[in-house]
N, C-alpha and C positions, 0 to 999 in steps of 0.2 A: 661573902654572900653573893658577891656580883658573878663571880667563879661556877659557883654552884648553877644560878642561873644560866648563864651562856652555856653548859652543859649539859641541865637536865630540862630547860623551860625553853631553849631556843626555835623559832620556826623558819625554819629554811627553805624546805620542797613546798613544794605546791600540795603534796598531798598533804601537809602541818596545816597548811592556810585553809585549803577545801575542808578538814575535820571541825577546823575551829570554824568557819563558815558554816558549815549546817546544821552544827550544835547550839549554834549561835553562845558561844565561849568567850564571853571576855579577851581583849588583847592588848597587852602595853605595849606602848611605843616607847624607846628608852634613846636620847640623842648620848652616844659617849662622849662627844665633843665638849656640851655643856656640863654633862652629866645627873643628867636629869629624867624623870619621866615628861612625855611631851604628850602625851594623852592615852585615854583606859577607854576601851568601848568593844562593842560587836564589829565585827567585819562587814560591810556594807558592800565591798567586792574587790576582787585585786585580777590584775596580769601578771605578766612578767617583770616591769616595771615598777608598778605601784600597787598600795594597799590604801582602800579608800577606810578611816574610822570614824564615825559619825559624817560631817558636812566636809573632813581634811582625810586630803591625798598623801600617802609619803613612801618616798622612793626606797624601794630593794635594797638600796646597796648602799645607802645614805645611815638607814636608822637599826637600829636592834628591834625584834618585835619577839615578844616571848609572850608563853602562852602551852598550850596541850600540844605535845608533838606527838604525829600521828605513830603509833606503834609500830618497830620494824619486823616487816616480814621475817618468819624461823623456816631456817634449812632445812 
């Protein structure tokens, strides 16, 4: 199942983050270290850095964060 996710629910670009942000779309935050979810909420805002959900920050390149990815542009 965890396959499937990283595949079809992953949010990478900025454009994944900005759809889920104005939709206001639910977002997990998933650590594979622990192997856990670490929180479920709207987007409250991100950079390139961090992704703020609810009142906690967390870092790009630290966590999984799956969710709506934005549809890819057709040739």
């Amino acid at each position: 199942m965890i396959l499937t996710k990283l595949t079809n629910k992953s949010l990478v670009t900025n454009q994944d983050l900005e759809l889920n942000h104005r939709l206001g779309i639910p977002v997990e935050v998933f650590c594979s270290k622990q192997g856990k979810t670490l929180a479920f909420g709207q987007i409250k805002g991100f950079d390139e850095e961090r992704i703020q959900i609810r009142d906690y920050e967390f870092c790009r390149t630290t966590y999984l964060f799956f969710g709506k990815p934005a549809l890819p542009l057709e040739a």
